[in-house]
C-alpha positions as CSV (number, residue, x, y, z in Angstrom):
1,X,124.6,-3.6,15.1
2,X,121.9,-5.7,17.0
3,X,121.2,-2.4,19.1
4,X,120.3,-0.4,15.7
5,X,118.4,-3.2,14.0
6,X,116.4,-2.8,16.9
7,X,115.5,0.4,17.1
8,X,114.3,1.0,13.6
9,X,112.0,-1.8,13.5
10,X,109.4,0.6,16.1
11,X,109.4,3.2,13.4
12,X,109.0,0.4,10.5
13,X,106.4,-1.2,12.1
14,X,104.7,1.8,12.6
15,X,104.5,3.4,9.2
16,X,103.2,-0.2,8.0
17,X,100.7,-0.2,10.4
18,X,99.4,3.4,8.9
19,X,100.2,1.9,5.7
20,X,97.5,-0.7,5.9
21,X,94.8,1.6,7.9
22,X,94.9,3.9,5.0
23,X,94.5,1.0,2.5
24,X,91.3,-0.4,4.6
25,X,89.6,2.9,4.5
26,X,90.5,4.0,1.0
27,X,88.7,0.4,-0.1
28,X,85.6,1.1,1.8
29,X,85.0,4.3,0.8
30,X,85.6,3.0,-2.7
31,X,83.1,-0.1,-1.9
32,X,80.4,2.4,-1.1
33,X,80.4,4.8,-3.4
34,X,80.2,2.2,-6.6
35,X,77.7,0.8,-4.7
36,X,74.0,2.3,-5.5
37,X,71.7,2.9,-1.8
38,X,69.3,0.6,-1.6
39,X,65.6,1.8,-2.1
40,X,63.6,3.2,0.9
41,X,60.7,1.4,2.5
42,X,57.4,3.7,1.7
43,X,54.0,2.7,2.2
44,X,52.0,3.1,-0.7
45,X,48.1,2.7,-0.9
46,X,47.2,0.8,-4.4
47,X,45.9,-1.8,-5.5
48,X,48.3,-4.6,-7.1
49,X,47.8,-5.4,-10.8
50,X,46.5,-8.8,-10.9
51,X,47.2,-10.3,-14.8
52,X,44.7,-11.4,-16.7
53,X,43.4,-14.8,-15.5
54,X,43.4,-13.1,-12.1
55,X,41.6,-9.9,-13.0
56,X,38.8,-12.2,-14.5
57,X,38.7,-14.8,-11.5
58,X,38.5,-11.6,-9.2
59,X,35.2,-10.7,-11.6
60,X,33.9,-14.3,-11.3
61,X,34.0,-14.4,-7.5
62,X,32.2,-10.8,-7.3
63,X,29.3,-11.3,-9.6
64,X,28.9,-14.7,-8.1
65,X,28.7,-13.3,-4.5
66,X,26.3,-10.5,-6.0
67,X,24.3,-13.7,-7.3
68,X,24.1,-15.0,-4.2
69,X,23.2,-11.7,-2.4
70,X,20.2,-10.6,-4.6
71,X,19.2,-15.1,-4.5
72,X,19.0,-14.1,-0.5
73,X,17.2,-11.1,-0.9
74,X,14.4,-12.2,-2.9
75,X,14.1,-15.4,-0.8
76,X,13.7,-13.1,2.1
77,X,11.1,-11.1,0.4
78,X,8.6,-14.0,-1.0
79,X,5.6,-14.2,0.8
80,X,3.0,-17.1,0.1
81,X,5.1,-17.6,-2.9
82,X,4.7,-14.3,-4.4
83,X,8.0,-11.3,-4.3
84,X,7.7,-8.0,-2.3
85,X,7.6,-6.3,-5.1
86,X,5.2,-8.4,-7.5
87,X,3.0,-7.7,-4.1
88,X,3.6,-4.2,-3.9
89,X,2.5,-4.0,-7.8
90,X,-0.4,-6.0,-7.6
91,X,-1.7,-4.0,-4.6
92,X,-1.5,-1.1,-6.1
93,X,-2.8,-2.3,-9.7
94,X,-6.0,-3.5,-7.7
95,X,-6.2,-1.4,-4.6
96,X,-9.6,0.2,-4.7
97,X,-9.8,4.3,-5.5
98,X,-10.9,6.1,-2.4
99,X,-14.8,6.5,-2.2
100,X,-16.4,9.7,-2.5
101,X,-19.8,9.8,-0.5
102,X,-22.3,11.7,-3.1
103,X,-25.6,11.6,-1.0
104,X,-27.1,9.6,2.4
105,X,-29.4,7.7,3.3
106,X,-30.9,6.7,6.9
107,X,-27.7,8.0,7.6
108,X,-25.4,6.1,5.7
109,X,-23.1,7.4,3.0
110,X,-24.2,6.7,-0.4
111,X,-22.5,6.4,-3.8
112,X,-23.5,6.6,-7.3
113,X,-24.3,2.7,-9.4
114,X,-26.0,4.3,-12.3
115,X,-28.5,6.0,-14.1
116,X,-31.5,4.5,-16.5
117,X,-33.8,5.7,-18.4
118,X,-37.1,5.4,-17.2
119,X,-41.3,5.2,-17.7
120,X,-42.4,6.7,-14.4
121,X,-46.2,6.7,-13.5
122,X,-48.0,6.8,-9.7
123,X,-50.3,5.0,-7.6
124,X,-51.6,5.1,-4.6
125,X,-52.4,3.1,-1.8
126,X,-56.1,2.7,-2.1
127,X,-58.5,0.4,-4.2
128,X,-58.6,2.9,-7.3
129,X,-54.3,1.7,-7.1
130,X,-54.4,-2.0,-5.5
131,X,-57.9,-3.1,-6.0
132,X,-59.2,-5.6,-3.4
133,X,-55.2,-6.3,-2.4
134,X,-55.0,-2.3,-0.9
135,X,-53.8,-3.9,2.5
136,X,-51.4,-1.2,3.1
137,X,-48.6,-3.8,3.1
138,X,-46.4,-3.5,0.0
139,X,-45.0,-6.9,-2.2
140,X,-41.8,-6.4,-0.4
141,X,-43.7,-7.0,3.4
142,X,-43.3,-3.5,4.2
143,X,-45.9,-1.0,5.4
144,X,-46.7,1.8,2.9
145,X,-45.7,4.2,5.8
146,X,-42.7,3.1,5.2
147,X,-39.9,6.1,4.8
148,X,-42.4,8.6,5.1
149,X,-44.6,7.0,2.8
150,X,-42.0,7.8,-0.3
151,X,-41.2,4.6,-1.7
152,X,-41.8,3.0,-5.7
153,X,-43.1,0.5,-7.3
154,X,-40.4,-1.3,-10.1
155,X,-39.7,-5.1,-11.7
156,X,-37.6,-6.4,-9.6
157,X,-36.2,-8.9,-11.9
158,X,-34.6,-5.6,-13.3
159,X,-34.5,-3.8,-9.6
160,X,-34.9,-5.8,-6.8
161,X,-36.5,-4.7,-3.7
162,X,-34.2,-2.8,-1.2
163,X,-32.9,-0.9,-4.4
164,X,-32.6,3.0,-4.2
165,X,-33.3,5.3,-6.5
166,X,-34.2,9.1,-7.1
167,X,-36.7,10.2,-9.3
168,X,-36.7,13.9,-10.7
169,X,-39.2,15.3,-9.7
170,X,-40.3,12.5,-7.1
171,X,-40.0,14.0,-3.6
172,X,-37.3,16.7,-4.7
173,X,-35.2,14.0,-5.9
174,X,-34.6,12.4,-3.0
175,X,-33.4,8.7,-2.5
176,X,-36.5,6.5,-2.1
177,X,-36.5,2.4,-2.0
178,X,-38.1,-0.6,-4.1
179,X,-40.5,-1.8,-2.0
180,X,-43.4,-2.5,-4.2
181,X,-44.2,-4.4,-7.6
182,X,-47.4,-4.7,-10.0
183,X,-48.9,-6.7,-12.7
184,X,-48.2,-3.1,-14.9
185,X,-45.1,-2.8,-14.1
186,X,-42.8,-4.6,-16.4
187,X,-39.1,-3.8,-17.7
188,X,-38.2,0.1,-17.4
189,X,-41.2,1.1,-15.4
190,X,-42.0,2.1,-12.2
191,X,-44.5,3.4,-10.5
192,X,-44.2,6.2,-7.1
193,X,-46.0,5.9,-4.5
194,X,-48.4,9.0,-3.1
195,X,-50.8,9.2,-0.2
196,X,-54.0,10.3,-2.3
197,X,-55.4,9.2,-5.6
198,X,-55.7,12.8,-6.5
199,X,-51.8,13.2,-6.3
200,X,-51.1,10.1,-7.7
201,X,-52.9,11.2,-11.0
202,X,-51.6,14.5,-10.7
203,X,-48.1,13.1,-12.1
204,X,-49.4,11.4,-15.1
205,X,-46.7,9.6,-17.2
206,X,-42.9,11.1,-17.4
207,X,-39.9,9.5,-19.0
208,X,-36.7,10.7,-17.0
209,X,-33.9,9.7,-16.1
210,X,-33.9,7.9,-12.7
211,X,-30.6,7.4,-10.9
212,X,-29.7,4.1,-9.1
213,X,-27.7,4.1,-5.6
214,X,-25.9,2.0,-3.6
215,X,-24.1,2.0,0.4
216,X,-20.7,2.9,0.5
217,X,-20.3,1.6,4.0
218,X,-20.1,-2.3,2.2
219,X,-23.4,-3.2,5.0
220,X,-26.8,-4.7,3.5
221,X,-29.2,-2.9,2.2
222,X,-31.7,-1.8,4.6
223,X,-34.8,-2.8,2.6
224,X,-35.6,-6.7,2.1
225,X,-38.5,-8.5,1.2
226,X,-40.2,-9.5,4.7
227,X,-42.4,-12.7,3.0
């Protein structure tokens, strides 16, 4: 008897042993398939949703830093107190238009001050003109051979001397100075000069229209009064 209670318990112990193997494995497999995978790991570029107190605090800090961005800027743009821009305006509100050069003189570039109706008359330089003060030195300290001996006669409260003018008909129009006054010659009046007495009444009494001149170089003029 003890001989074959001995050798069934190998088999016995054996089909156990299978017994509980099967068992094991039937459990796991069970545990795995009620159980659901767990998600996969995927990189996904987007931006979280913040809630609403965040989505506004997020606004806050960027208008603020755009604040303090365009505060910088315009600090870095002020100069002498006024903004780049308020400097760029101005300069261009006041800049002055490019000259055009519309006739010369001694050869400097002349531009346009005016026109003004005028009284024109001659004299010459002689005592039939002057009287007793025919010098040959004009009011203005010149010599009446001055420019060619093409120079007028005006009020210089009105036009001073060292003006330029051009008379129609005077010279072909061309520019001529102030460098003379007279007792005569008050207001819009002026009187050319010519080398003969002959000539001088030759051109009687006009009224035209004399135009006035000025440098467009920004130097004096080139006539002053020498006494």
């Amino acid at each position: 008897m003890s001989y074959r209670a001995r050798t069934l318990d190998g088999p016995l112990l054996h089909v156990l042993g299978l017994s509980v193997c099967v068992i094991v494995v039937l459990t796991m497999v069970t545990f795995l398939v009620a159980s659901p995978p767990p998600p996969l790991l995927t990189t996904v570029d987007a931006v979280p949703v913040e809630s609403g107190a965040a989505t506004s605090a997020a606004a806050h800090r960027a208008a603020e830093a755009e604040r303090v961005r365009d505060a910088a800027f315009d600090a870095s743009v002020v100069n002498n107190g006024v903004s780049a821009e308020l400097a760029l305006d101005s300069a261009e509100e006041f800049a002055p238009a490019a000259v055009v050069v519309e006739g010369w003189f001694n050869g400097r570039p002349l531009v346009r001050a005016g026109t003004m109706m005028m009284t024109v008359t001659a004299y010459s330089p002689d005592e039939r003109s002057c009287g007793a003060d025919a010098d040959g030195i004009t009011a203005s300290g010149y010599s009446v051979w001055t420019n060619g001996m093409r120079s007028v006669a005006a009020d210089t409260r009105l036009l001073p001397f060292g003006t330029l003018l051009s008379v129609p008909g005077y010279h072909d129009g061309g520019v001529v100075p102030v460098l003379d006054r007279g007792g005569r010659i008050k207001g819009h009046r002026l009187d050319v000069l010519y080398p003969t007495h002959a000539r001088a009444r030759a051109w009687g009494v006009r009224e035209v229209e004399v135009t006035i001149w000025r440098y467009a170089d920004g130097q004096p003029d080139d006539f002053r009064q020498q006494h």
